[in-house]
C-alpha positions as protocol buffer text, in pm:
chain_id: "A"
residue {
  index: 1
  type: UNK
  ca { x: -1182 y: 1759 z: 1517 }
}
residue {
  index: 2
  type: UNK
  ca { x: -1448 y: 1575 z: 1317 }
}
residue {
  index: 3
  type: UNK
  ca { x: -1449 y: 1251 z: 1180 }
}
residue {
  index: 4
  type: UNK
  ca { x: -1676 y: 1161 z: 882 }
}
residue {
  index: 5
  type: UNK
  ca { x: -1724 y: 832 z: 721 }
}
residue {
  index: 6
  type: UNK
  ca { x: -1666 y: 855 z: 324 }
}
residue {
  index: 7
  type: UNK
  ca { x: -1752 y: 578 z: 204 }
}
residue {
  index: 8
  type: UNK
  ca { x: -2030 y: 237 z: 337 }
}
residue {
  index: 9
  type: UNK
  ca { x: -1716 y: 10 z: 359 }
}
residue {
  index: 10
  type: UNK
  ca { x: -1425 y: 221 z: 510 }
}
residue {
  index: 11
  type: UNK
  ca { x: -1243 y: 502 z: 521 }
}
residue {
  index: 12
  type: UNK
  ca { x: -1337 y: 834 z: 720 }
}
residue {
  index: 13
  type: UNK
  ca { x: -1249 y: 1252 z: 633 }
}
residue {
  index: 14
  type: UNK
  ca { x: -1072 y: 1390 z: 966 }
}
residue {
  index: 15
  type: UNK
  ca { x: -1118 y: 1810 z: 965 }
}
residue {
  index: 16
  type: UNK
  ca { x: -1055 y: 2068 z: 1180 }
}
residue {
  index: 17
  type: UNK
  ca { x: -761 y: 1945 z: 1289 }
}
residue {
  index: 18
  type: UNK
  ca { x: -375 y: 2114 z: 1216 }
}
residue {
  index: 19
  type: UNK
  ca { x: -113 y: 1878 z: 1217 }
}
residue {
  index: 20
  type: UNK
  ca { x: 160 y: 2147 z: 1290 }
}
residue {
  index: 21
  type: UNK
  ca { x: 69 y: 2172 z: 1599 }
}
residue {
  index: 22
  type: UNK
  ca { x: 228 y: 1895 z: 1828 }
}
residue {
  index: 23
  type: UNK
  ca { x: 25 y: 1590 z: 1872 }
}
residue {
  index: 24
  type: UNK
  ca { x: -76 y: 1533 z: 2222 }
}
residue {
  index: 25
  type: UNK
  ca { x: -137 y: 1207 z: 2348 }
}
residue {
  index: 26
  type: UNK
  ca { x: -514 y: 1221 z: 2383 }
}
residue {
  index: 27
  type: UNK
  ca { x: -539 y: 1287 z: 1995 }
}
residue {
  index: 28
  type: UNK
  ca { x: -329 y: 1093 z: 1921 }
}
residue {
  index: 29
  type: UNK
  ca { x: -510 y: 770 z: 2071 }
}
residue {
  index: 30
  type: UNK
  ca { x: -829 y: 924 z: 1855 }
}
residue {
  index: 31
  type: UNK
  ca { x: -649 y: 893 z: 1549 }
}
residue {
  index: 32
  type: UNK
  ca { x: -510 y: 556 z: 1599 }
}
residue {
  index: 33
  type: UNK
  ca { x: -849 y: 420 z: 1715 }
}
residue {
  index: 34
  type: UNK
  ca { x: -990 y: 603 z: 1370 }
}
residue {
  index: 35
  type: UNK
  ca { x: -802 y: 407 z: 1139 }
}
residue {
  index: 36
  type: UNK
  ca { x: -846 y: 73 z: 1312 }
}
residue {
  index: 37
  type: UNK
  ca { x: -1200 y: 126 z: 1268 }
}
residue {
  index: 38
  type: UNK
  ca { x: -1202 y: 274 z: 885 }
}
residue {
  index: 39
  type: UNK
  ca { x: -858 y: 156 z: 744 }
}
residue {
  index: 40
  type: UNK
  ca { x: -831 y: 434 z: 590 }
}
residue {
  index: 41
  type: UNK
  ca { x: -808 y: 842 z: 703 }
}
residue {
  index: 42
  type: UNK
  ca { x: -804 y: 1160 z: 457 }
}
residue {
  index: 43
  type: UNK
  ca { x: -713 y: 1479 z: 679 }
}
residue {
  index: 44
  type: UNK
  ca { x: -814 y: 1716 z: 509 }
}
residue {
  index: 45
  type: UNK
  ca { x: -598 y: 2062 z: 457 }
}
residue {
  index: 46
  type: UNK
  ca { x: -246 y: 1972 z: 606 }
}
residue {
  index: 47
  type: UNK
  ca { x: 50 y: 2113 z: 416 }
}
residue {
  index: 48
  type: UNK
  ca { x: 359 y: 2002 z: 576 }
}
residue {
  index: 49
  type: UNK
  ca { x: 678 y: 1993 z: 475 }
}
residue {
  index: 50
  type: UNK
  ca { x: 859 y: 1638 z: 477 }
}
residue {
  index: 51
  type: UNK
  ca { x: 1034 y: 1722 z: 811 }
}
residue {
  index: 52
  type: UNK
  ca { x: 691 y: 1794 z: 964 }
}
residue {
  index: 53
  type: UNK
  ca { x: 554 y: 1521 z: 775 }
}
residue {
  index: 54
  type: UNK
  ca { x: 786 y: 1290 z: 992 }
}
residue {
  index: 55
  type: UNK
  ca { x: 735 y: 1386 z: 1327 }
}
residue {
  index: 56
  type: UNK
  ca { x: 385 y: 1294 z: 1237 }
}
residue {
  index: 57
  type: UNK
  ca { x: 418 y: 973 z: 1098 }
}
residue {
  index: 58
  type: UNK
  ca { x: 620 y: 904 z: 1399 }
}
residue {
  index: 59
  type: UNK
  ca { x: 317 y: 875 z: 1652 }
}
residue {
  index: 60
  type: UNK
  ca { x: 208 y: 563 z: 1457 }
}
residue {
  index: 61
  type: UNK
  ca { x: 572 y: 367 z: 1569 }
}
residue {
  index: 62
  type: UNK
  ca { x: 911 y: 345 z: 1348 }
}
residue {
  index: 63
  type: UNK
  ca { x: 969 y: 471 z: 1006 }
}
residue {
  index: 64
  type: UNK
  ca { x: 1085 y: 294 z: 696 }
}
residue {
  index: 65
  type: UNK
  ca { x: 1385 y: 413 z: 512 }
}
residue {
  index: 66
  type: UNK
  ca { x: 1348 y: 398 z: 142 }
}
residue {
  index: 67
  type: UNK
  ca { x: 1481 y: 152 z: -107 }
}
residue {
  index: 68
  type: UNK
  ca { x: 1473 y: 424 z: -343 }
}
residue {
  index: 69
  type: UNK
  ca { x: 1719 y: 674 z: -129 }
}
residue {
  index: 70
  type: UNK
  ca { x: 1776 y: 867 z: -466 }
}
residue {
  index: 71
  type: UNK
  ca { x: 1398 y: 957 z: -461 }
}
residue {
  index: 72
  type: UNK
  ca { x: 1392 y: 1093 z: -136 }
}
residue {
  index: 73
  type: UNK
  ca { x: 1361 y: 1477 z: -16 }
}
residue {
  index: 74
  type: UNK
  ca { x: 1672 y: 1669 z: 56 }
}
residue {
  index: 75
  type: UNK
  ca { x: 1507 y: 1764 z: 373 }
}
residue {
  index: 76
  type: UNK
  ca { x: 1482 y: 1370 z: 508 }
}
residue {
  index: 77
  type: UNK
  ca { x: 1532 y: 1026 z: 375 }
}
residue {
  index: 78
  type: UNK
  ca { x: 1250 y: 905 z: 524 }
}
residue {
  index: 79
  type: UNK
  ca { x: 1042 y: 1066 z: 268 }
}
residue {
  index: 80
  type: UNK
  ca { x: 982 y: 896 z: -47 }
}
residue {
  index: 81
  type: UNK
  ca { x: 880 y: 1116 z: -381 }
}
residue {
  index: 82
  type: UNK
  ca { x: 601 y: 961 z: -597 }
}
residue {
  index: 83
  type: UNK
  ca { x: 592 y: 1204 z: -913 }
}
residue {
  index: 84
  type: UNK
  ca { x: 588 y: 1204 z: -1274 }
}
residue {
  index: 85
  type: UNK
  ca { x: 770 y: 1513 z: -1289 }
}
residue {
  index: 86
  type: UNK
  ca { x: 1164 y: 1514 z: -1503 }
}
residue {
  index: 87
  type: UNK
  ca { x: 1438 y: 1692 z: -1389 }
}
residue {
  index: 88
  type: UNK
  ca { x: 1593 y: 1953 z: -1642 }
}
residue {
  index: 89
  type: UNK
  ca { x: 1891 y: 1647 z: -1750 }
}
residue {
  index: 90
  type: UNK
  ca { x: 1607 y: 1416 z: -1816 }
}
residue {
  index: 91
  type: UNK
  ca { x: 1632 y: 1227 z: -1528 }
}
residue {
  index: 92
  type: UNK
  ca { x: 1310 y: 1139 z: -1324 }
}
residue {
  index: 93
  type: UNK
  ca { x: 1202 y: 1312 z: -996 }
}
residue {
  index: 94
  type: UNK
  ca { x: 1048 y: 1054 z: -790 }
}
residue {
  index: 95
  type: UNK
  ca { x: 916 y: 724 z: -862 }
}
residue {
  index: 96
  type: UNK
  ca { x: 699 y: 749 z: -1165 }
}
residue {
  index: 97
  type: UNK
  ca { x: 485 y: 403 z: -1143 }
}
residue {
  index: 98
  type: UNK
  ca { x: 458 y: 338 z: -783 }
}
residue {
  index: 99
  type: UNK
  ca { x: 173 y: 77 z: -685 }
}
residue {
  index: 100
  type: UNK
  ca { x: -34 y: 34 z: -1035 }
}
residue {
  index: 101
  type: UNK
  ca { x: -112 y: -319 z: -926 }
}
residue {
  index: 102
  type: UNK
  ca { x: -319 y: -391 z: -660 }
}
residue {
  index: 103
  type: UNK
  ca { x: -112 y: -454 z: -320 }
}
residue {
  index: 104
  type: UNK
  ca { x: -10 y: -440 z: 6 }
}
residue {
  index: 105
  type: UNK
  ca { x: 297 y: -184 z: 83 }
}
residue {
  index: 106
  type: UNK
  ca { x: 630 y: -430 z: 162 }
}
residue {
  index: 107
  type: UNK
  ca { x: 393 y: -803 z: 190 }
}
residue {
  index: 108
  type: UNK
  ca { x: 708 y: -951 z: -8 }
}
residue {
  index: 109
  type: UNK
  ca { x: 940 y: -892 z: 312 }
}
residue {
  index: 110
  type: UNK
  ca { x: 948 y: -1069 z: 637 }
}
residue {
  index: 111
  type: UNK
  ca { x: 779 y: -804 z: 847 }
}
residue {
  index: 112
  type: UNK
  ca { x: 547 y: -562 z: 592 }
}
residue {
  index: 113
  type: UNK
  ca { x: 472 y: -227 z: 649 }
}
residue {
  index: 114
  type: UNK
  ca { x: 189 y: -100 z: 892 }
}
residue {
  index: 115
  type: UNK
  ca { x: 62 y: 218 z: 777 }
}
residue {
  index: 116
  type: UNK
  ca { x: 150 y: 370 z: 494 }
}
residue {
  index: 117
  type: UNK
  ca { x: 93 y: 805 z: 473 }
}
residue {
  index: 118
  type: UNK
  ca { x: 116 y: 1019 z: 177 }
}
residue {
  index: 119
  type: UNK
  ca { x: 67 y: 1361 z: 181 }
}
residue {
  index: 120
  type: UNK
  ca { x: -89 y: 1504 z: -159 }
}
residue {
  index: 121
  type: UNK
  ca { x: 185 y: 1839 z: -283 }
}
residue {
  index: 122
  type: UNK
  ca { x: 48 y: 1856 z: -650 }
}
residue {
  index: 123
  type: UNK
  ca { x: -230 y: 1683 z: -827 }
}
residue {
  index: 124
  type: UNK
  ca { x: -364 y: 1669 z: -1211 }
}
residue {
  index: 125
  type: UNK
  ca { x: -648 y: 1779 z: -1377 }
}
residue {
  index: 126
  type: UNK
  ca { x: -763 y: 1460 z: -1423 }
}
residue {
  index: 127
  type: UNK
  ca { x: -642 y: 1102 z: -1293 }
}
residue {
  index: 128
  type: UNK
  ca { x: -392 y: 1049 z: -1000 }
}
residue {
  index: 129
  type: UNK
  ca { x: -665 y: 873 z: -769 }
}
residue {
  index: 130
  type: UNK
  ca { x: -599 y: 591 z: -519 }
}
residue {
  index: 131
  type: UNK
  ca { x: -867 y: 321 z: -495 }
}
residue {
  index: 132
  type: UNK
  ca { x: -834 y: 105 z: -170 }
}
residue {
  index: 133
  type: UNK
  ca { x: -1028 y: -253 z: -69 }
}
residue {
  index: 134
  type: UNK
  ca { x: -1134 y: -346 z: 256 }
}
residue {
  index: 135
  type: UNK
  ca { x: -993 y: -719 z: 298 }
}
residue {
  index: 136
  type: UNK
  ca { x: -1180 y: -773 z: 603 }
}
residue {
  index: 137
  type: UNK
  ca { x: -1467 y: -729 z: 394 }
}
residue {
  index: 138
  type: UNK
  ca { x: -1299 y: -915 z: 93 }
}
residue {
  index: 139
  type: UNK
  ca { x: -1205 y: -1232 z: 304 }
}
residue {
  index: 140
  type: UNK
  ca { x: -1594 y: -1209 z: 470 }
}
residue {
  index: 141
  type: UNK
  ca { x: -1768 y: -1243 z: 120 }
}
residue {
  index: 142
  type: UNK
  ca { x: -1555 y: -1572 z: 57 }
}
residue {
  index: 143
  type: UNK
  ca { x: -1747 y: -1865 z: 5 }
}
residue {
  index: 144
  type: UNK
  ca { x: -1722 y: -2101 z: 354 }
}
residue {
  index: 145
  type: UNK
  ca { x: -1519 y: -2347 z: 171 }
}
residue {
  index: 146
  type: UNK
  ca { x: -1254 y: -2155 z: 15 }
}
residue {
  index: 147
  type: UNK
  ca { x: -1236 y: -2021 z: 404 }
}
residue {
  index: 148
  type: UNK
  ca { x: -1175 y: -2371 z: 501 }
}
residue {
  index: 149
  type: UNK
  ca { x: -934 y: -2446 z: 251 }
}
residue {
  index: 150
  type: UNK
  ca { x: -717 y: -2135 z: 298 }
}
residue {
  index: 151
  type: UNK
  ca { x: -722 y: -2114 z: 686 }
}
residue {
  index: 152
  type: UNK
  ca { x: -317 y: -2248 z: 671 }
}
residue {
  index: 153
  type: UNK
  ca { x: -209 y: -2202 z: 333 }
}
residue {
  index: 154
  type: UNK
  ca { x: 79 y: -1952 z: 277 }
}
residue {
  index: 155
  type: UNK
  ca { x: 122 y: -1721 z: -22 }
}
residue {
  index: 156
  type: UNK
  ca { x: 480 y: -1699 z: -179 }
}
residue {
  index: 157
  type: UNK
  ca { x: 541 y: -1323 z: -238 }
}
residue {
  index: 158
  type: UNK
  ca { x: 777 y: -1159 z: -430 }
}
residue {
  index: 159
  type: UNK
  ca { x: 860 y: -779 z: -544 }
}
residue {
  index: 160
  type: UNK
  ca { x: 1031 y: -845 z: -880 }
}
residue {
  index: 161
  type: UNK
  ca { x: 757 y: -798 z: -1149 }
}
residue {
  index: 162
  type: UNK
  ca { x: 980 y: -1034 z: -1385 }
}
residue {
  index: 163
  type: UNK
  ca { x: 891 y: -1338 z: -1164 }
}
residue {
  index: 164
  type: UNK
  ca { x: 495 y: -1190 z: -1174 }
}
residue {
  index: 165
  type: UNK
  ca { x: 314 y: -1318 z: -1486 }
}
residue {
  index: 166
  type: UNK
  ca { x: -18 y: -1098 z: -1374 }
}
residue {
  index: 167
  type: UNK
  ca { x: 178 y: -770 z: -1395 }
}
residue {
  index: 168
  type: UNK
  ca { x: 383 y: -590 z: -1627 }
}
residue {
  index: 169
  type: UNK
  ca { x: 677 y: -298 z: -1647 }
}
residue {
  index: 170
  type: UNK
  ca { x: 563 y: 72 z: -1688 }
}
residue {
  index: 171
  type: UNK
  ca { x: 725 y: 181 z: -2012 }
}
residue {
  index: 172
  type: UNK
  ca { x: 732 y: 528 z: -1862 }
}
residue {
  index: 173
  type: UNK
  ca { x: 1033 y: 439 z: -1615 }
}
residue {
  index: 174
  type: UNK
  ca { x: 1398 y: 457 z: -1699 }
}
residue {
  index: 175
  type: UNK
  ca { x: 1564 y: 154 z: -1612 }
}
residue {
  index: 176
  type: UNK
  ca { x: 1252 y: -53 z: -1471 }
}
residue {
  index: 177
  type: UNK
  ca { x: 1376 y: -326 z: -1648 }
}
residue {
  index: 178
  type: UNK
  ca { x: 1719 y: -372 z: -1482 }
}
residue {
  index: 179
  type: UNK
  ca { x: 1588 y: -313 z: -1194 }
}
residue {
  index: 180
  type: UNK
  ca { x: 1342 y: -583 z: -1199 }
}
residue {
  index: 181
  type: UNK
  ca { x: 1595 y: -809 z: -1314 }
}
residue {
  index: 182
  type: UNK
  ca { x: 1818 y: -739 z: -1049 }
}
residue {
  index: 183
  type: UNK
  ca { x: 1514 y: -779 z: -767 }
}
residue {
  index: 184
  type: UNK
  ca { x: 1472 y: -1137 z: -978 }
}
residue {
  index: 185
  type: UNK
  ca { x: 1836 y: -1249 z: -960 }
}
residue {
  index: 186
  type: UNK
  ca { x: 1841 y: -1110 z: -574 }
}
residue {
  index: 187
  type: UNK
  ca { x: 1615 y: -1122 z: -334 }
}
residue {
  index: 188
  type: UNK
  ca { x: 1415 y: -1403 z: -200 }
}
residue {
  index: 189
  type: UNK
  ca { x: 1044 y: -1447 z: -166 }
}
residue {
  index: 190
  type: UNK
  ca { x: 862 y: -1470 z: 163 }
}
residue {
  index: 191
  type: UNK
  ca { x: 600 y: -1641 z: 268 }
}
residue {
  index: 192
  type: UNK
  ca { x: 283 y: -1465 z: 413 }
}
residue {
  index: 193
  type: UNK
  ca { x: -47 y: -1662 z: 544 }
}
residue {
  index: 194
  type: UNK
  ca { x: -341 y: -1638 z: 350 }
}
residue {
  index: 195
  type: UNK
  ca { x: -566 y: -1547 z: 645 }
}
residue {
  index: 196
  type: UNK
  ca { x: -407 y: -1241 z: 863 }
}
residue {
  index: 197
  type: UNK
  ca { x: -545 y: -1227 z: 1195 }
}
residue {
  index: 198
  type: UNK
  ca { x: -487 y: -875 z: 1253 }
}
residue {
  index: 199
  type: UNK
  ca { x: -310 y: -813 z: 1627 }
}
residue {
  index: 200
  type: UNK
  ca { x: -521 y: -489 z: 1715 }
}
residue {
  index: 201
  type: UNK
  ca { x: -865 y: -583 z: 1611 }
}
residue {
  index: 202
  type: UNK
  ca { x: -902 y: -978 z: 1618 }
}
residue {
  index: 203
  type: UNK
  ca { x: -1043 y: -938 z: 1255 }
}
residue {
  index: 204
  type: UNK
  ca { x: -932 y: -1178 z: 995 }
}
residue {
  index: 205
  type: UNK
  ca { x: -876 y: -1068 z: 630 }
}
residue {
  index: 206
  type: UNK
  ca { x: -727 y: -1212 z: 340 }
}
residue {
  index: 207
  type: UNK
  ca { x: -360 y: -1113 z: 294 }
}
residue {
  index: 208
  type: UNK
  ca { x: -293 y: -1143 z: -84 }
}
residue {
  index: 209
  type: UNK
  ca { x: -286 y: -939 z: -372 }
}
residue {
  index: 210
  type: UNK
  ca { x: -221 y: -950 z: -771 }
}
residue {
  index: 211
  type: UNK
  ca { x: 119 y: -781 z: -741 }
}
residue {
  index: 212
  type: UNK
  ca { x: 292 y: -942 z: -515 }
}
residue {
  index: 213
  type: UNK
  ca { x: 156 y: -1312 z: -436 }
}
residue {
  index: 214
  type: UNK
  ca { x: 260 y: -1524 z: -706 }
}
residue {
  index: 215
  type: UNK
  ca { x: 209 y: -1881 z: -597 }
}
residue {
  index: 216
  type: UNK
  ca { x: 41 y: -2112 z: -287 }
}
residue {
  index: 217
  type: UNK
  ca { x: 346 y: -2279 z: -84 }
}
residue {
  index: 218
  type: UNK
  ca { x: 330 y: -2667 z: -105 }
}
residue {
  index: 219
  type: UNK
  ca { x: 88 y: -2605 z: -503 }
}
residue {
  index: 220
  type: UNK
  ca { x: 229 y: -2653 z: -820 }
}
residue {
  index: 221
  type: UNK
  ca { x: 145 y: -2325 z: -1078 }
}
residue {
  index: 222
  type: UNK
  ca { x: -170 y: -2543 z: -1186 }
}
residue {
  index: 223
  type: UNK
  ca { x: -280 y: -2628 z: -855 }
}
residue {
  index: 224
  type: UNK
  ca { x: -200 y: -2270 z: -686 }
}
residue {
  index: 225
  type: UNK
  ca { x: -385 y: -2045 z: -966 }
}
residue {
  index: 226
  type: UNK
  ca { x: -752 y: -2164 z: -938 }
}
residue {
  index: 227
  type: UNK
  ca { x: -730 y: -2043 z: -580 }
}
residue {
  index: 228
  type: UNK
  ca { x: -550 y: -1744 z: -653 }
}
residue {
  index: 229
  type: UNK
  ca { x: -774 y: -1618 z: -912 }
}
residue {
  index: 230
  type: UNK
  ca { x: -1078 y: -1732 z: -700 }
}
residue {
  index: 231
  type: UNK
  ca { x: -872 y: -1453 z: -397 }
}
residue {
  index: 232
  type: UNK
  ca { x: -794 y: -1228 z: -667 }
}
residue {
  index: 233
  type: UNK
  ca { x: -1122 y: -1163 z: -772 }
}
residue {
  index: 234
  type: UNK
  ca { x: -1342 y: -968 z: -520 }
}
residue {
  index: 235
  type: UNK
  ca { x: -998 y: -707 z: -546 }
}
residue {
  index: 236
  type: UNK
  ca { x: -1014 y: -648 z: -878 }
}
residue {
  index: 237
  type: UNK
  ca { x: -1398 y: -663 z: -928 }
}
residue {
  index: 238
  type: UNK
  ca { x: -1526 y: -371 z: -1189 }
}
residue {
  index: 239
  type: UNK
  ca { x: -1831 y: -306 z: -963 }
}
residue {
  index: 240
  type: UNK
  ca { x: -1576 y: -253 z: -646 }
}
residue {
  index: 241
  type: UNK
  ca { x: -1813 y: -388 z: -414 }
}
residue {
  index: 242
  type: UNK
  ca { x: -1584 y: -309 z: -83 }
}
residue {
  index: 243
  type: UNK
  ca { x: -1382 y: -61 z: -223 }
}
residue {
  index: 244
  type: UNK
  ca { x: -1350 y: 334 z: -166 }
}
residue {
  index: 245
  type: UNK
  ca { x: -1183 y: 534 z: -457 }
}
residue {
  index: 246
  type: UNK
  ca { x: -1006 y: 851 z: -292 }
}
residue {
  index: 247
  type: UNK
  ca { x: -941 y: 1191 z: -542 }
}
residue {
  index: 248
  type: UNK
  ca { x: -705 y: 1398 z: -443 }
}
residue {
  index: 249
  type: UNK
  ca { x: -760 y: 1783 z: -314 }
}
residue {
  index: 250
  type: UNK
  ca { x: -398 y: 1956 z: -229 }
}
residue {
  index: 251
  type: UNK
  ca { x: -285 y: 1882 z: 85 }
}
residue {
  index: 252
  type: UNK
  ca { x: -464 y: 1580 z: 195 }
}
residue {
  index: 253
  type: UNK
  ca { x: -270 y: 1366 z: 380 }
}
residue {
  index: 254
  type: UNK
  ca { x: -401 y: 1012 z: 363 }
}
residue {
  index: 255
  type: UNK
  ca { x: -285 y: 723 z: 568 }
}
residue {
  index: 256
  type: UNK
  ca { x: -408 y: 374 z: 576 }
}
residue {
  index: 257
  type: UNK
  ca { x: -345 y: 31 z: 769 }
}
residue {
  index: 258
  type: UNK
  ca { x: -154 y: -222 z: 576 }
}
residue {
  index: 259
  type: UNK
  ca { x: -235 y: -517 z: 772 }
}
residue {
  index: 260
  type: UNK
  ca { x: -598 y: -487 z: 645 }
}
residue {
  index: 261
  type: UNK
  ca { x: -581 y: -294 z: 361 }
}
residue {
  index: 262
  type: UNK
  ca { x: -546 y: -332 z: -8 }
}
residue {
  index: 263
  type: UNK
  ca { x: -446 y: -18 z: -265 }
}
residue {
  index: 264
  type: UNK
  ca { x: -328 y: 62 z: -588 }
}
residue {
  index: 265
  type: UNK
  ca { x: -267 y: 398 z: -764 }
}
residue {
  index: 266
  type: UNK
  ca { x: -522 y: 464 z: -1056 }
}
residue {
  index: 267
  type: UNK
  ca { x: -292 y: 683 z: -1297 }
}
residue {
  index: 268
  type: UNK
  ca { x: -509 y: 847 z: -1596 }
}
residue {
  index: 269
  type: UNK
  ca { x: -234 y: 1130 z: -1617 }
}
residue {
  index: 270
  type: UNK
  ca { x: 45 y: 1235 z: -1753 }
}
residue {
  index: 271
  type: UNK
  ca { x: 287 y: 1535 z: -1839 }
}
residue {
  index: 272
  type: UNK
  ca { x: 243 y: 1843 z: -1830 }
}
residue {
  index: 273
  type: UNK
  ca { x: 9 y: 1786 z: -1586 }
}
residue {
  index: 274
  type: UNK
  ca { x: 214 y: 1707 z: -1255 }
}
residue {
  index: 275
  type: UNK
  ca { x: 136 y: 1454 z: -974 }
}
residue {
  index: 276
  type: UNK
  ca { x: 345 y: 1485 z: -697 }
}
residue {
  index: 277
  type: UNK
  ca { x: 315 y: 1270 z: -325 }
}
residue {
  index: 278
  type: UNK
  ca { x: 521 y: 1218 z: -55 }
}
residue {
  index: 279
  type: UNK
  ca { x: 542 y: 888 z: 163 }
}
residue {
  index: 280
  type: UNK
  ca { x: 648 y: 809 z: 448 }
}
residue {
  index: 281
  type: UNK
  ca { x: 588 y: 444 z: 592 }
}
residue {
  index: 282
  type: UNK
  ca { x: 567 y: 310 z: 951 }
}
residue {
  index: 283
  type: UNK
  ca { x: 740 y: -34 z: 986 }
}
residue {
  index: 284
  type: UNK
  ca { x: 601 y: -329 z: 1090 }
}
residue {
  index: 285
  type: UNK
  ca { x: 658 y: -483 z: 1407 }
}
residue {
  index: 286
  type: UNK
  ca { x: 646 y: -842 z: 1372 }
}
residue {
  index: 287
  type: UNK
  ca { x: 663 y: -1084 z: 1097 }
}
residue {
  index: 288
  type: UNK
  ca { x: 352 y: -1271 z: 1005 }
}
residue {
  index: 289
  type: UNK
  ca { x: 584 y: -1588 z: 907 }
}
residue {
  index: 290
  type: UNK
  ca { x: 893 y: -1633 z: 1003 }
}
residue {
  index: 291
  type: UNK
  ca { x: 966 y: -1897 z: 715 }
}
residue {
  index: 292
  type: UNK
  ca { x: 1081 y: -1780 z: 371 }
}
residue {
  index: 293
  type: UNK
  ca { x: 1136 y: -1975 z: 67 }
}
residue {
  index: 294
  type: UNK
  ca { x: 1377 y: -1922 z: -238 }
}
residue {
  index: 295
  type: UNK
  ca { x: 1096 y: -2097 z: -473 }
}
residue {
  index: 296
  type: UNK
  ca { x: 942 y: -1903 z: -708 }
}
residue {
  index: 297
  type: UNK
  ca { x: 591 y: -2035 z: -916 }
}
């Protein structure tokens, strides 16, 4: 097995390596020590099918199921479809604009996810990239004061993009809007600190994003959004100064940490050229704040 770094600021290429075979424990302690230290893995040249797909994720600790069960693979629930495809009735096969907006996977429930893994099936010609940010690095480049004045602030995060004024509804997904509404009308935001002390590595980094953290707990909309923006920024910066921009080959299988990591799906595609991914997610353990709030900024 080698391990490569791809990028100055995280992520590594993992090759000559087949993730058929059964992982034994002394790999599998390699692999989780390789994406403490870069965040981010591509294995290269894995094809496996979902059921294979979850015996893998499985070394990394409990697996998610779905909200979207009628996106999953016949062959296991666990497995999520991301793809632009259509059925032959019109209807969509997978989940069409997963992550466009910068985020964490699951920060707007109690306990988020831990690692997210996708495993690349089909890609485009052009477009269908994933561009992650290093929020170690992010929450390092802060100015000392905005450090200081974050250190015990909580973010108020919420999934519905109807209570998000920074994001808006792919017109490319059947029933988004209902669905949003729904999220609105019935589930509750959460409250996640600011700072996230991350319980492998000691490392702080900042755990916010544009997506999902729409207000400060204890700041009015005025008061919150200076900060926010100021938190927002280094993410979304055009020069993606701690950033590494992954393109797809076939059967990559790309995983990344959660608890330090920031991502969002490019797009730049669209029919009849055919994206196709399949997710699986590792739960998370423990909840970063056990306080949630019904407000909403």
């Amino acid at each position: 097995m080698n391990v490569t770094p791809v990028s100055d600021v995280m992520g590594a290429e993992i090759t000559e390596i087949n993730l058929e075979n059964p992982i034994k424990e002394d790999l599998k302690v390699v692999l989780q020590k390789a994406l403490l230290k870069y965040q981010v893995l591509v294995i290269r040249e894995q094809n496996l099918t979902p059921d294979l797909q979850v015996k893998f994720s499985s070394i990394w600790g409990k697996l998610e199921t779905p909200s979207n069960i009628e996106y999953t693979t016949k062959e296991s629930s666990k497995v999520m479809i991301l793809s632009n495809e259509i059925n032959p009735d019109g209807s969509a096969v997978g989940v069409v604009d997963g992550g466009d907006f910068w985020h964490s996977d699951s920060s707007h429930i109690e306990i988020p996810s831990m690692v997210t893994i996708l495993q690349s099936i089909k890609n485009p010609e052009k477009g269908g990239d994933t561009e992650f940010c290093n929020m170690v690095a992010v929450y390092n480049s802060l100015p000392e004061s905005l450090k200081v004045k974050i250190e015990n602030l909580y973010g108020i995060h919420h999934v519905s993009k109807l209570n998000n004024k920074r994001v808006t509804i792919s017109p490319g997904r059947p029933g988004a809007k209902d669905f949003y509404e729904a999220q609105a009308k019935t589930r509750p935001a959460v409250l996640q600190p600011l700072v996230l002390k991350h319980p492998e590595t000691g490392q702080k980094s900042l755990y916010c994003s544009p997506r999902f953290t729409i207000g400060i707990e204890g700041m009015t909309e005025n008061e919150a959004d200076p900060i926010l923006e100021k938190l927002f920024a280094p993410i979304t910066d055009r020069k993606r100064p701690y950033h590494y921009r992954h393109k797809y080959k076939n059967n990559d299988l790309v995983l990344w940490d959660n608890r330090c990591v920031c991502h969002r799906a490019v797009g730049g595609y669209g029919l009849p050229d055919i994206r196709r991914m399949h997710r699986t997610v590792i739960a998370g353990t423990d909840a970063y704040n056990l306080q949630q709030t019904s407000s909403s900024q």
